[in-house]
C-alpha positions in Angstrom: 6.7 1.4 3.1 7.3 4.6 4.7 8.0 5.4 8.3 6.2 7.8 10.1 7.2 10.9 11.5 6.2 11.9 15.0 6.6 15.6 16.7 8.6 16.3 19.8 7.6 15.6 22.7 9.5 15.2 26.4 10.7 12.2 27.7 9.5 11.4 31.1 6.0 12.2 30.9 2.7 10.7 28.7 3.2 13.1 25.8 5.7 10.8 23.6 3.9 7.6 24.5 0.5 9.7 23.2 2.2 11.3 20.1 3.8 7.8 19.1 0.6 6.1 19.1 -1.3 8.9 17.6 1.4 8.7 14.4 2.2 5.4 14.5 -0.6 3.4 12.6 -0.4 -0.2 11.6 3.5 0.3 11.5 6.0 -1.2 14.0 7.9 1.8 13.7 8.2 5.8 14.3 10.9 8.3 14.1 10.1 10.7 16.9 11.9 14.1 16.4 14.2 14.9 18.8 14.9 11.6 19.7 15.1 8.7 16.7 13.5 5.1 15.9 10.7 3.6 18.2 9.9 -0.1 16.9 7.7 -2.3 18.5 7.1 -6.2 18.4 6.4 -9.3 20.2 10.1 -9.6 21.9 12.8 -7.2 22.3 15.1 -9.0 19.5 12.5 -8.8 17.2 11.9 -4.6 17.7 15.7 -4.5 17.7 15.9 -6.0 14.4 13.4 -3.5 13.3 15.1 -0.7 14.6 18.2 -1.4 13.1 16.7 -2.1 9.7 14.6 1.4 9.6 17.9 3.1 10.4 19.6 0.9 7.5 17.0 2.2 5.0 17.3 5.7 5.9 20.8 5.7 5.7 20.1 4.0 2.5 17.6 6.6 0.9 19.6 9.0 2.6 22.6 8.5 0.0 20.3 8.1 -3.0 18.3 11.2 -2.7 22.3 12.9 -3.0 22.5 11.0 -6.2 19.1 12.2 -7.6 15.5 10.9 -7.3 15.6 7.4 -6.3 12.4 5.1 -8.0 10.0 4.6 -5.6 8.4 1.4 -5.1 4.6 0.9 -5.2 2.9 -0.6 -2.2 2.1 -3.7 -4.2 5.7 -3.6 -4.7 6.5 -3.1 -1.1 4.4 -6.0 -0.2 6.0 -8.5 -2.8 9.5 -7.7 -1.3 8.3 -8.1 2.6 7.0 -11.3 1.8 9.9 -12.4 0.1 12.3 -11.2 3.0 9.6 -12.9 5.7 9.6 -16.3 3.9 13.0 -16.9 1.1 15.4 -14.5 1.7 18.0 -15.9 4.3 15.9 -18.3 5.7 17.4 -21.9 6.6 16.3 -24.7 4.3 14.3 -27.5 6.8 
């Protein structure tokens, strides 16, 4: 699904913490301008993970949109494919 886009805001102070949550949503990630991919989850390998995979993507997109309009996916779509990465894809057979 898409990533939200936060404004700028400083470093240091409550402003970025206040504009992240105020874009953020439901999502476990924000690109903040100025400054890149926040991701959030229950440990730090698990926001890392996320991180890394929003950057992926964009690099992904980023390349297709040079080629054209890539398809985009409906959410229902979008939710098919999470579950399938969450549960099948590269999981370890028990």
């Amino acid at each position: 699904g898409e990533i939200p886009i936060g404004g700028y805001a400083p470093v240091g102070g409550e402003d970025i913490g206040s504009e992240i949550m105020a874009k953020m949503g439901s999502c476990s990630a924000i690109v903040m301008q100025n400054h890149g991919v926040y991701a959030f989850a229950s440990t730090v390998w698990k926001a890392t993970v996320i991180a890394v995979e929003v950057e992926d993507l964009a690099k992904i997109a980023h390349f297709a949109m040079l080629h054209g309009n890539p398809i985009v996916l409906s959410q229902e779509q979008v939710t098919e494919f999470q579950n399938i990465y969450a549960t099948l894809y590269g999981q370890k057979e028990k």
